[in-house]
Steps between C-alpha positions, in 0.01 A plus 500: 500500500327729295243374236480620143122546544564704811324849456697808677215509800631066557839618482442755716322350762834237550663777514350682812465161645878423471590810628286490793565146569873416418574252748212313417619175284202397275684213363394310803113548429383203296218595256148500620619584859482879446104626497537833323206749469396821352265764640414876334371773747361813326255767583490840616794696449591574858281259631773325745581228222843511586466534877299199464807296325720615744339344779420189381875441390579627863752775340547838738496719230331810402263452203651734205257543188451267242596676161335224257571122535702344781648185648620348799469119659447341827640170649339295768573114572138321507713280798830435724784434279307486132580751210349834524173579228506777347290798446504755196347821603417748254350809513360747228497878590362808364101367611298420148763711267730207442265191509633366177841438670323184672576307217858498613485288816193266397607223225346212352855344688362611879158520443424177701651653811392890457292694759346859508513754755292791458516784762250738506552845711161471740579887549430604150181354403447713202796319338394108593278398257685605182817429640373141543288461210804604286772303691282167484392535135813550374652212669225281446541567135862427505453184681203354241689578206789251674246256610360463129872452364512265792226300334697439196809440632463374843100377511577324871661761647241778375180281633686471864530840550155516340394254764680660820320818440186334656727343760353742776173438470295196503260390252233482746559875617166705420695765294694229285337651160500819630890634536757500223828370662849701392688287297786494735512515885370863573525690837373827579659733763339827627784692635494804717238355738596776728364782299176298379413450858468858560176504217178561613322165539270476235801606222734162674182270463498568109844461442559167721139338368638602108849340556348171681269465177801563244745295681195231511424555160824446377629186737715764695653499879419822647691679775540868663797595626680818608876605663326285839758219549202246552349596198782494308560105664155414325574659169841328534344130559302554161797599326709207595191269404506626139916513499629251704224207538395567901214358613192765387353664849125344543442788719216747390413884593198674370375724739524866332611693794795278489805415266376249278661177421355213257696279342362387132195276501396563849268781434141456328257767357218414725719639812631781258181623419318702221709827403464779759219708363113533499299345304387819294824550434565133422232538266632779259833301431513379200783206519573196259694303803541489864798630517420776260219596804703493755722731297218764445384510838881509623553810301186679542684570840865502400466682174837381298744678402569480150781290356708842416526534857615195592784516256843520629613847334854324546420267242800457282249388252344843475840640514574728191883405517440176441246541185500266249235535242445175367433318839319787635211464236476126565475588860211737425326251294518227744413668767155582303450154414576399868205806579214371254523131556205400716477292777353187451108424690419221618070501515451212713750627776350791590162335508632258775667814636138672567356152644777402725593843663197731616149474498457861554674546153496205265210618305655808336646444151857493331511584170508228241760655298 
């Protein structure tokens, strides 16, 4: 029955879920026998987000393209003869163009049990970082400004998911003070492994030794995966960790001339290494955090393309017919804002960062400000 503080996307899930599902009698599940989860997968536009869905929900279906926002939901039974859990899958479209739509699908009501999936297209390396950078800022954003509202309204729930952020990694690990954890469970997925392994050597090293250190940094499983059924199987076994509870894999692969695979806490930067560059170069960088390093030297080999480029020209935002003067000037002025705030520096982790990764490099200097 239909709640009066049901928003259209509620009603519209139990909708699709009726209509997919009308045999099934839910007045026979007893409450708190149903485990229901959330995950978001975003990225590239055409980087195989879809494909990826597909699979994992076993559907034979040919991925169409994702227009702006969409929805659809798994089953699976956690054991013989016991009410099926289920999984909402979203999945935003259009690459960074419609990042704000995120704030649709993650709620201070499903926060608790809301995962990240980022795919990243391995065969356009140009695009990664600020496709990432502006995916995982965005949603960070969104998901602090519901943690601090959490704090006033719900103080116990906010400090557990506070608290389960540093659930992958032990207090003892050696980089403990010296990774920032998403606020929610984050996995990264470097699709189109097929095409990446046709890059000259040197070009794959950069790319897999940057995404071990940001999935690292940020308390992230990473994975590569491509149309290859058995890499698709491992991509799938993260997925149904985040969405449907299964045990996480404890299996690890690092070796750059192969597909990698590490699940969140199980890397270290010690086996990742210093960024891949000399130490002249290392040098002239001027960088106020570790990750803002690995960024420079990342692009000093992929230069970026700029955010124009990445912009869906579909965008109905930036469509003329749909102009609306008022709400396009706020746009414009928060989208500034969003451009001039600054990140904030912590001094005392990136002086543990020079110490604990490389003595070949920890002498050079961030900047203090």
């Amino acid at each position: 029955m239909p709640k009066a503080s049901d928003t259209l996307w509620d009603l519209a899930i139990a909708e699709v879920e009726k209509r997919e599902n009308p045999d099934d009698d839910d007045d026979d599940v007893k409450p708190g026998e149903v485990w229901e989860r959330s995950v978001l997968f975003m990225g590239n536009k055409t980087g195989g987000k879809t494909t990826i869905i597909l699979r994992c929900l076993e559907r034979e279906e040919s991925p169409k393209p994702t227009l702006a926002l969409e929805y659809t939901f798994g089953r699976r039974a956690r054991r013989h003869n016991t009410p099926k859990d289920v999984a909402h899958f979203w999945e935003l479209g259009g690459g960074t163009s419609l990042v704000e739509l995120i704030r649709i699908p993650i709620t201070s009501h499903n926060i608790r049990s809301f995962a990240v999936v980022l795919v990243l297209d391995l065969s356009k390396p140009n695009e990664l970082w600020t496709t990432m950078e502006s995916l995982l800022q965005v949603t960070r954003n969104h998901v602090n400004r519901i943690l601090t509202k959490l704090e006033k309204t719900n103080p116990e729930v906010a400090a557990e998911i506070k608290q389960r952020m540093w659930n992958n990694l032990q207090r003892d690990h050696p980089d403990y003070a010296l990774v920032d954890p998403f606020p929610i469970p984050l996995a990264i997925i470097g699709s189109k492994y097929d095409i990446f392994n046709e890059f000259d050597s040197e070009m794959r090293k950069i790319i897999s030794k940057t995404l071990r250190f940001v999935s690292h940094y940020y308390g992230a499983s990473l994975v590569f995966t491509s149309k290859s059924e058995a890499l698709l199987l491992k991509a799938r076994a993260l997925i149904n960790h985040l969405a449907f509870g299964y045990d996480k894999s404890k299996s690890v692969s690092v070796d750059p001339s192969k597909p990698l695979f590490i699940p969140a806490g199980l890397d270290s930067m010690s086996q990742i290494g210093p960024p891949p560059a000399s130490d002249s170069d290392l040098g002239k960088m001027h960088a106020n955090t570790p990750l803002e390093l690995w960024k420079k030297v990342f692009e000093k080999t992929f230069p970026p393309k700029s955010f124009c480029d990445l912009q869906d020209t579909k965008d109905p935002a930036q469509d003329s017919q749909y102009a609306e003067y008022e709400v396009d000037v706020m746009r414009a002025q928060k989208n500034q804002v969003h451009r001039n705030s600054p990140n904030a520096v912590q001094s005392q982790e990136l002086e543990q960062y020079k110490r604990n990764v490389s003595k070949s490099w920890k002498e050079m200097d961030f900047d203090s400000n």
